[in-house]
C-alpha positions in Angstrom: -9.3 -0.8 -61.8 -5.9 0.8 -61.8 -7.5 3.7 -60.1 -9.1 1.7 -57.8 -5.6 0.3 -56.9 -4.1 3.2 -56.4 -6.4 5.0 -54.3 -6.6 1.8 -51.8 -2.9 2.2 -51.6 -3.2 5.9 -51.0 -5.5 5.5 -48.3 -3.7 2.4 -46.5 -0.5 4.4 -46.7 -2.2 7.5 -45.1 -3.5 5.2 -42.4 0.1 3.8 -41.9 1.1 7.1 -41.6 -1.3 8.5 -39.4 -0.9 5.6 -37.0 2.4 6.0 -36.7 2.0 9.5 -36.0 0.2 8.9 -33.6 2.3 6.6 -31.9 5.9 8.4 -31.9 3.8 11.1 -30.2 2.1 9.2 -27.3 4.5 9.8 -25.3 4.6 10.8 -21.3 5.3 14.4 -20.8 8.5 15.7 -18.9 8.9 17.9 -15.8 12.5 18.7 -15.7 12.2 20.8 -12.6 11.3 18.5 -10.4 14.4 16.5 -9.1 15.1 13.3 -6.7 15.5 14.7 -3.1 17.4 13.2 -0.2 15.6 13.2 3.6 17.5 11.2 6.4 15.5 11.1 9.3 15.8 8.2 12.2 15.4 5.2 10.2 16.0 2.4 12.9 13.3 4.1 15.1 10.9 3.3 12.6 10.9 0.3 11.8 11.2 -0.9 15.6 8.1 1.2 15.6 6.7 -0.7 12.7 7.6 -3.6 14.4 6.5 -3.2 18.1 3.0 -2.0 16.2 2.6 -5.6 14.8 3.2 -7.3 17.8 -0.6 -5.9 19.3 -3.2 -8.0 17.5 -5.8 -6.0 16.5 -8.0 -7.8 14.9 -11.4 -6.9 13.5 -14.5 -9.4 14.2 -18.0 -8.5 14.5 -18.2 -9.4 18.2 -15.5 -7.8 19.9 -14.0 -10.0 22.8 -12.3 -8.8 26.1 -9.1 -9.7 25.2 -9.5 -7.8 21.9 -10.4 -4.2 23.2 -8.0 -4.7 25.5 -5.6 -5.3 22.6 -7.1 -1.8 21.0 -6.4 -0.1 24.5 -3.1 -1.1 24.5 -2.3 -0.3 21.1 -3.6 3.3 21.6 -1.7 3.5 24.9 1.7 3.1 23.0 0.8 4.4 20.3 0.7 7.7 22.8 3.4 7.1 24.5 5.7 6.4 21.4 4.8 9.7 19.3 4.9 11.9 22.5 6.3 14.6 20.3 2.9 14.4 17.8 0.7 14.6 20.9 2.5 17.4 22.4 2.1 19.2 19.0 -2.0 18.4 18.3 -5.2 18.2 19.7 -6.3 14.4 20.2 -10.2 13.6 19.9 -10.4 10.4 20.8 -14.1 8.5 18.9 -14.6 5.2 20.1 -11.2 3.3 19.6 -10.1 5.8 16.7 -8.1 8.8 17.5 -8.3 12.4 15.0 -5.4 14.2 15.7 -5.0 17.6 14.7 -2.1 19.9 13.2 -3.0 23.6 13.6 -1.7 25.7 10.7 -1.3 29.4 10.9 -3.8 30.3 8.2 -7.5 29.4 9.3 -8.5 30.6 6.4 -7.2 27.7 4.0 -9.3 24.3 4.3 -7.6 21.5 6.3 -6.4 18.5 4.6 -6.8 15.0 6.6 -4.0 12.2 6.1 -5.2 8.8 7.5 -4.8 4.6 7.9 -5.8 1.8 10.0 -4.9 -0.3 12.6 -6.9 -3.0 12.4 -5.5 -6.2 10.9 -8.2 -9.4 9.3 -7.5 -12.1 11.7 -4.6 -14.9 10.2 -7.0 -17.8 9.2 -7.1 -20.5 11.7 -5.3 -23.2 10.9 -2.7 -21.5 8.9 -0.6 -20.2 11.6 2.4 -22.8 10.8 2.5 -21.9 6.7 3.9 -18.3 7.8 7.7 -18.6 7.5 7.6 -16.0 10.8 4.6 -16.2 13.8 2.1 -13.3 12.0 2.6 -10.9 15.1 5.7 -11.2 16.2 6.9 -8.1 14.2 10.0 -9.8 13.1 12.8 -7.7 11.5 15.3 -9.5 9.4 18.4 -8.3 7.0 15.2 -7.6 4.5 11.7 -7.3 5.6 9.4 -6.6 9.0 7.3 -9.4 9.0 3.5 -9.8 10.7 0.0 -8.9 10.4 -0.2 -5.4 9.1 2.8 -5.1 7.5 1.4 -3.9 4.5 -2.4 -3.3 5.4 -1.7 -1.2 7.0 0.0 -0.5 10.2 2.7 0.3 7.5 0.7 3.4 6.8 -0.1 4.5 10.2 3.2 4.3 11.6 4.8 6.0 7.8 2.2 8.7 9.0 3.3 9.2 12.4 7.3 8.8 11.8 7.2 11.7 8.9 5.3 14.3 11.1 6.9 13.3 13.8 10.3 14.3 11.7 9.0 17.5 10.5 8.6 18.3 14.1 11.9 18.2 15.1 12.6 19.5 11.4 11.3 23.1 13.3 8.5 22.7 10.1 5.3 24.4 10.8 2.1 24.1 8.9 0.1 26.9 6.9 -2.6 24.4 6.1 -4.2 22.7 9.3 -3.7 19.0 9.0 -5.9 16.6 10.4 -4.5 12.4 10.8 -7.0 9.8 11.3 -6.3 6.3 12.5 -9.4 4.1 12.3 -9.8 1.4 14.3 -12.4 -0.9 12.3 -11.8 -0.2 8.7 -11.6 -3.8 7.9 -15.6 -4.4 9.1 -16.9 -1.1 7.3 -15.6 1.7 9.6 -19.0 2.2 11.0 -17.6 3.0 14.5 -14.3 5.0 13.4 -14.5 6.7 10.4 -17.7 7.8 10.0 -17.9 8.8 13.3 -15.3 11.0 11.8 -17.0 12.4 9.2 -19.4 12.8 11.2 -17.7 14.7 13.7 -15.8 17.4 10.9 -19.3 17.8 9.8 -20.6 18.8 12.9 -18.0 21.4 13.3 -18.7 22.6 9.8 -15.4 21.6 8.2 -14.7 20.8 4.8 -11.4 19.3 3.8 -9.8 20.2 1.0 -8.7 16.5 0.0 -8.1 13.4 2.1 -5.0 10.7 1.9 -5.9 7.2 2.6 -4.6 4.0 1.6 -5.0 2.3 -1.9 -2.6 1.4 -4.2 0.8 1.1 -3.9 3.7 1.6 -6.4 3.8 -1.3 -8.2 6.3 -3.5 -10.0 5.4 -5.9 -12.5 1.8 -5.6 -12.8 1.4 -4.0 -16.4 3.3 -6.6 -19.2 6.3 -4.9 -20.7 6.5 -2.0 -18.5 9.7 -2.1 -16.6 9.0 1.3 -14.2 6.9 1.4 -11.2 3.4 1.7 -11.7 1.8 4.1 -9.1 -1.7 4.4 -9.5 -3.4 7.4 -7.2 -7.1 6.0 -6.9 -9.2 8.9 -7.7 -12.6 6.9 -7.0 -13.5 3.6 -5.7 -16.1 0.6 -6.3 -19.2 0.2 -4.5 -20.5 -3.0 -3.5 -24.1 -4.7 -4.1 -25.1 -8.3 -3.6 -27.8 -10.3 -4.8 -30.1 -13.1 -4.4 -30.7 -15.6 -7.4 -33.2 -18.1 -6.5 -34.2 -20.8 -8.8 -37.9 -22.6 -7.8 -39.2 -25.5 -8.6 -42.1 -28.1 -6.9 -39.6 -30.3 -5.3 -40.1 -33.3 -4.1 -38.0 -37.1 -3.3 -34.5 -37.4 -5.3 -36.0 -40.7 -6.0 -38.6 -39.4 -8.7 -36.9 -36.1 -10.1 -38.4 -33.9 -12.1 -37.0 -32.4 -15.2 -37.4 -29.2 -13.8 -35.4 -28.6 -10.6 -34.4 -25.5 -8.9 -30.8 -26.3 -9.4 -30.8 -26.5 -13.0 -33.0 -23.0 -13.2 -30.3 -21.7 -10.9 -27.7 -22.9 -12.8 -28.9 -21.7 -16.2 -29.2 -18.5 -14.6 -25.8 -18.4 -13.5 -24.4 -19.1 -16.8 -26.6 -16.5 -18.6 -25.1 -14.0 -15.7 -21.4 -15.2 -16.3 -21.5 -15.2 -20.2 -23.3 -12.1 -20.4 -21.3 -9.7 -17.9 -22.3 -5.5 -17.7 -21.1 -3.2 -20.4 -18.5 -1.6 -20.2 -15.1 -0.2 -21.6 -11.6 1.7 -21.6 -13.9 5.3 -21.4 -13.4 7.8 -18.2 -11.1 7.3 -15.5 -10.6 4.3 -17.4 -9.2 5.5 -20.5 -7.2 8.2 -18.2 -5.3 5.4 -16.6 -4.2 3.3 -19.2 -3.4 6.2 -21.6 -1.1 7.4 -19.0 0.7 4.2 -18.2 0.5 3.1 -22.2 2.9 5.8 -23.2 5.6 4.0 -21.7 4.5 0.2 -23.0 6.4 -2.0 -25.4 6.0 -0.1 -29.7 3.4 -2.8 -30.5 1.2 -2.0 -27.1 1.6 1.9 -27.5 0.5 1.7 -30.8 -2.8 0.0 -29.9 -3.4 2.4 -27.3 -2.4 5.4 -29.5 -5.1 4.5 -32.2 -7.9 3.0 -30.3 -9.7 4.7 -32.8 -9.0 1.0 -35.1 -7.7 -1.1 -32.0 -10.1 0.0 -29.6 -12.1 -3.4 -29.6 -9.1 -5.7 -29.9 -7.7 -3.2 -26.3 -10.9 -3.9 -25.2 -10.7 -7.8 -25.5 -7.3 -7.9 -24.0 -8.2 -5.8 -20.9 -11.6 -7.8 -20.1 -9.2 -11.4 -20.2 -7.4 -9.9 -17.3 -8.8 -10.0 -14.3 -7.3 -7.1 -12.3 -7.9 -5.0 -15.6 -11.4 -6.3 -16.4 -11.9 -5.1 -12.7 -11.4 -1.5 -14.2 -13.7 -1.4 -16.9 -16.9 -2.5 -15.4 -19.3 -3.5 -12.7 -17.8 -6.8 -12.3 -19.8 -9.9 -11.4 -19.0 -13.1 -8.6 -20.8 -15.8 -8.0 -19.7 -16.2 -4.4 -22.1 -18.6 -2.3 -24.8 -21.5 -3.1 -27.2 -23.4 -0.9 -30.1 -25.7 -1.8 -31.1 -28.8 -0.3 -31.3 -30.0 3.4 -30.5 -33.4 2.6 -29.1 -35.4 0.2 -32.6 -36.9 -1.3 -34.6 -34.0 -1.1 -35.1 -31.6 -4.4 -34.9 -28.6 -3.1 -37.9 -25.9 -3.5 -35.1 -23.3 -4.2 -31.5 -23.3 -5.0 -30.1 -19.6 -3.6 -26.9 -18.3 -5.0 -25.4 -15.1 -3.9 -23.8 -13.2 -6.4 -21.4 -10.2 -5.6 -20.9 -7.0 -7.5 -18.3 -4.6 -7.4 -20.2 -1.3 -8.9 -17.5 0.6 -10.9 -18.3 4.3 -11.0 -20.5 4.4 -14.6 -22.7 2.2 -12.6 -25.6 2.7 -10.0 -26.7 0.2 -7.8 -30.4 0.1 -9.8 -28.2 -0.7 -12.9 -27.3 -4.3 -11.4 -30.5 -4.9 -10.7 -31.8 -3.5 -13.8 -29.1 -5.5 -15.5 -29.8 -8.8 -13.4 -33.6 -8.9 -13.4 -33.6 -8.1 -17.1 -31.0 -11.2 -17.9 -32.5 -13.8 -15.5 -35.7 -13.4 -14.1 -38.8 -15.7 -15.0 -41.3 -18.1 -13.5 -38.8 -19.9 -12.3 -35.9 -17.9 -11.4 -36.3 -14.8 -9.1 -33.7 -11.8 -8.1 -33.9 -10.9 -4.0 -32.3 -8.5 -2.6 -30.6 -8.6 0.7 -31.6 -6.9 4.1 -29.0 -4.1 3.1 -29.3 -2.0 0.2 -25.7 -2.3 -1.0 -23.1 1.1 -1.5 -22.8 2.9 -4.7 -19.6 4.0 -5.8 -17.9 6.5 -5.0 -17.8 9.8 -6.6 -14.6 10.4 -8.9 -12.2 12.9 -7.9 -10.4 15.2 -9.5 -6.9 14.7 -10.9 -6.4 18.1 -12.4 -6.1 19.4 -8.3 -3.5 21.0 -6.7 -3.7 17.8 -4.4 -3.3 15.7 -6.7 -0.5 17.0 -8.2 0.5 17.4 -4.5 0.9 13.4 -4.6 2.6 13.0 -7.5 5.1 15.3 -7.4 6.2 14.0 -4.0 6.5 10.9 -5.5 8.5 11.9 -8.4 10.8 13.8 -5.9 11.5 10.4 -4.0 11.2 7.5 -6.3 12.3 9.4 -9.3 11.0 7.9 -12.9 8.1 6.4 -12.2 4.3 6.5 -14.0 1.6 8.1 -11.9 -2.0 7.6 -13.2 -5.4 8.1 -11.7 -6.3 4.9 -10.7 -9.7 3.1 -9.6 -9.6 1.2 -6.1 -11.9 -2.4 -6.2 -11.8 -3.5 -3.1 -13.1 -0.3 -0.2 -11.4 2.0 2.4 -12.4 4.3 5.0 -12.5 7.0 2.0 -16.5 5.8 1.5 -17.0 7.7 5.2 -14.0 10.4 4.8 -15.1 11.9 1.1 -18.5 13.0 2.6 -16.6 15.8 4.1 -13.6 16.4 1.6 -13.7 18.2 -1.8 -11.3 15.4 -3.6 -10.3 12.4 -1.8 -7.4 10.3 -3.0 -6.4 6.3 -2.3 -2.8 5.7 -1.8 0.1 3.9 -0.2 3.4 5.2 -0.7 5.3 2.0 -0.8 6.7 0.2 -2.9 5.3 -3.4 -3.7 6.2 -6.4 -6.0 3.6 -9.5 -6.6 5.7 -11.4 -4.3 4.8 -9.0 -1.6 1.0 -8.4 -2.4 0.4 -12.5 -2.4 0.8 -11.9 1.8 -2.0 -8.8 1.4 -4.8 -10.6 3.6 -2.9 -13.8 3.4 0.3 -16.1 4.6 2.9 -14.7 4.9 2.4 -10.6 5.1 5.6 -8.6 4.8 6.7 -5.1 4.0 10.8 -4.5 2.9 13.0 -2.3 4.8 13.8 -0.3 2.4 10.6 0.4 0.4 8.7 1.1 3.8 11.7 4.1 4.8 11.3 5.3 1.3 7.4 5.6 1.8 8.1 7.3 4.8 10.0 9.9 3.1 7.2 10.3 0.1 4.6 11.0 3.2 7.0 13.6 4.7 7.0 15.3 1.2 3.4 14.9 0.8 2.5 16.3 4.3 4.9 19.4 3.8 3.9 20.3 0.5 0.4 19.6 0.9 0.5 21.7 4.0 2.5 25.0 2.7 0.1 26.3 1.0 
């Protein structure tokens, strides 16, 4: 027994030790060469820029009005007129309302890399006009923010685009890599009409590019508990998108004289069985490659977990899937977004339809939902339809070992200063799903800084961008564009 003793404490105090090991050592790695630079460049321009941009509402709908393409026209027309010195620089090829400019560099010979963003804006929700604290386009600029549709999605980009090439060409800075910028015009309705036409068009001319800039995520502040630095998170990949069908069935019949069996309750039951029993999946891939990065500079007690997921893994795994934003990251998630049944208050319905949305995370195909969802739900009396469309798989992962890549984080470093970089894994969808047909790695990311306060007016009341972090973005896309372009 006394051996028995002693061994146990043996091993638990080589476990103790190991752990802890393994902890002091998780640590983020250190590049002292690169340092914090300074770029001045004509600040006030833009953000009156930024703001005149707002003040054209370019909204996306599915049935474009008048009004609206003359809104797109107009929009394009100063969009000319303002960045006079870009157009007198590039080539414009102009595909339905989206314009592809082009940078000629001096060596053919080196694939072009494209830099885009849109102008299109979701429309402010009727009704809701008088909750914004400023009118949604009037561009307002006060002692803090610039204030309108767009702010941050993502005329911000556009215009951070256009202001830091337009610097490096009165900077005398010339490009060795040819650089291509794309400003898509219905990005928030698929990018059917911009983007891929696009794609299509580099195709055509047989050009491959050797990574693409688009928007994504932003440098964020207070999104990951105990971590104090901003967050930036360079989406590598992003989710695709199916959605499904769940009919229950039953005889029907007068609410007078129901039956036991109604195609509500089958419905309902199915939904439950769909929302208790959600896909696999875990901290594995571009998953784990995230959240090791950005756990080396959590809290002892978080580090620790992460460290030896070995023996925490499960209890990391829990945590993460309570989150929503960080469930979102470890699996094909699953929403429950419309129901319709009945025609009438005392009718049974034959069938009780819920649409259910899911958001395909990389590990996933778009047969694995339905693989997943016909195998959980369907019977007699519950049946899995797909819609007219087929849905989009994800996207394929790039690489973050790239000299682009390291393009984009390096650039950050050099204007934010101490700050986490991570591959990161976009959930919602951007022009990228038409751009990365043609581009060896394609990358998701806006340059700005954001704080929740901010990102509760992304799509919603209230949209605003701050001064300061939109300048400061403007420099990181000015470093990104040179570097990316020198070599």
């Amino acid at each position: 027994m006394l051996k028995l003793i002693k061994f146990s404490s043996a091993t638990l105090l080589l476990l103790i030790v190991i752990i802890l090991i393994n902890t002091l050592t998780h640590n983020p790695s250190r590049d002292d060469n690169l340092k914090k630079i300074v770029i001045n460049f004509d600040e006030v321009r833009a953000i009156n820029n930024l703001s005149d941009s707002i003040k054209f509402k370019t909204i996306s709908g599915q049935n474009r009005s008048q009004e609206s393409l003359e809104e797109f026209e107009s929009f394009i027309q100063w969009l000319k007129k303002s960045y006079q010195l870009v157009a007198a620089n590039t080539s414009l090829q102009r595909l339905n309302d989206t314009l592809l400019f082009k940078w000629e560099g001096s060596n053919l010979n080196l694939k072009p890399i494209l830099v885009t963003g849109h102008y299109d804006v979701v429309p402010v929700i009727p009704g809701t006009e008088e909750s914004w604290d400023e009118p949604p386009y009037s561009g307002k600029v006060d002692s803090e923010y610039v204030w309108g549709r767009g702010a941050l999605d993502d005329k911000s980009g556009v215009i951070g685009i256009l202001e830091a090439v337009t610097h490096l060409i009165e900077s005398g800075f010339k490009p060795v890599r040819t650089i291509y910028l794309s400003f898509g015009h219905d990005e928030e309705i698929g990018g059917v009409n911009g983007a891929a036409e696009v794609a299509k068009y580099l195709a055509e001319e047989g050009i491959q590019l050797e990574w693409s800039l688009d928007e994504g995520s932003f440098l964020l502040e207070g999104f990951i508990p105990g971590v104090d630095k901003y967050v930036a998170a360079i989406n590598v990949a992003e989710k695709g998108s199916v959605t499904l069908q769940v009919v229950g069935k039953a005889t029907g019949g007068h609410s007078s004289m129901p039956t036991r069996s109604s195609a509500v309750g089958h419905l309902s039951k199915a939904l439950v069985a769909l929302d208790e029993n959600r896909m696999p999946g875990g901290l594995e891939g571009l998953s784990l490659a995230m959240f090791d990065e950005i756990s080396k500079h959590m809290p002892f007690v978080y580090k620790m977990a992460f460290a030896n997921r070995w023996i925490f893994g499960g209890i990391v795994d829990s945590y993460l899937s309570r989150v929503p934003a960080t469930n979102a990251m470890l699996r094909t998630t699953t929403a429950p977004t419309m129901l319709s049944a009945s025609v009438k208050t005392n009718v049974l319905p034959i069938e009780a339809i819920a649409l259910v949305n899911f958001r395909i995370h990389p590990q996933n195909s778009v047969e694995d939902v339905f693989t997943h969802v016909r195998g959980l739900v369907e019977n007699e009396n519950v049946e899995v339809r797909a819609l007219s469309y087929a849905g989009r798989p994800a996207s394929q992962v790039s690489s973050w070992e790239s000299e682009g890549y390291k393009v984009i984080e390096s650039s950050v470093k050099e204007i934010f200063g101490d700050v986490i970089v991570a591959p990161g894994l976009m959930i919602a969808g951007s022009d990228t799903r038409h751009y990365g047909k043609v581009a060896d790695n394609s990358y998701r990311f806006n340059p700005f800084p954001l704080s929740n306060k901010e990102l509760a007016g992304f799509h919603g009341t209230n949209e605003k961008i701050r001064k300061k972090d939109f300048l400061d973005g403007i420099r990181a896309y000015i470093r990104i564009i040179e570097k990316g372009s020198s070599t």
